[in-house]
Every structure is written in C-alpha cells, then in structure tokens.
N, C-alpha and C positions, 0 to 999 in steps of 0.2 A: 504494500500500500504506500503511494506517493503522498505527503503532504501536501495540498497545491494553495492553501490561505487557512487562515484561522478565523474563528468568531470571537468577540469579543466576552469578558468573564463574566456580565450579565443573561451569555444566553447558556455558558456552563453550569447545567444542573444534573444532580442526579436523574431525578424521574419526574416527570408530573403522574398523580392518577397511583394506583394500586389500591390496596384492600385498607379501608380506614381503619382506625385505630375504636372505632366503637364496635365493630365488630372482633375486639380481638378482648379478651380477659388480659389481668394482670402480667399474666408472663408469656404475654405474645402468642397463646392457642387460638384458635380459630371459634367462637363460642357455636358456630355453625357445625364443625369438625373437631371433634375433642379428640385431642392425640395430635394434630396436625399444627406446627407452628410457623408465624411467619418471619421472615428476616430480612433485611437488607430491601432491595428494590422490592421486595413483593408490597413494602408497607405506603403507606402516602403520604412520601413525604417528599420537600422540594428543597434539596442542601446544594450551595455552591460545593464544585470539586475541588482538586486541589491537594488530592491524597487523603483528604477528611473520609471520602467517600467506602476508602477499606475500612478507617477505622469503624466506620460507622457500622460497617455489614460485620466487620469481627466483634463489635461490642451487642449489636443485638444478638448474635449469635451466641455468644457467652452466657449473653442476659435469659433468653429464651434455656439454654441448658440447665441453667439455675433451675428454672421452672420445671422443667423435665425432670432433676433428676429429684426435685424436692414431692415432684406428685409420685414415683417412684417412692419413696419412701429411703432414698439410698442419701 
C-alpha cells in the first residue's frame, strides 16, 4: 500500500456507531447475550488515534476479563 496524502487529525477517529454502552452490563457483557463480551471497536465510541486506540482495545479487554473471570467465580 502507497501513501499518496493524509487527512487531517480531526477526521482521525477510531469508529463512529457500534453497540452502545446501555446495552452492555457492568463488565462489558452483552445484557442481550450473556457470556458474550464487547471490546475495543465493537463499542460506540469516537476517540482520536494516535496509538491511544491499542490502549484503549487492551484496556477494555483486561477490563471485560475482570468480569469474566469474577462471574466464573475464579
């Protein structure tokens, strides 16, 4: 893939749209799908990039396991 111009950092976002945050419980489960969690782009959110954008998918990610492994019981 060529580079051939860039957009300016107003139109760098992560995602517009995915699955709101009121359809999700506490620790990121789906309250539609229990057992099913969401992370990173699936959620709706709109963050400039800029490298925040891993942190952001490994920190829900972490966040959601918290949850996992507390309804486990482990």
């Amino acid at each position: 893939m060529t580079l051939t111009r860039y957009q300016p950092l107003a139109r760098a976002i992560s995602t517009l749209g995915g699955i709101p945050f009121a359809a999700l419980d506490d620790t990121l489960m789906l309250k539609a799908m229990p057992g099913a969690h969401a992370i990173c782009e699936m959620l709706d959110w709109e963050a400039p990039t800029g490298g925040y954008l891993l942190q952001a998918c490994f920190a829900t990610a972490v966040f959601a396991r918290r949850g996992i492994l507390a309804r486990m019981g482990t």
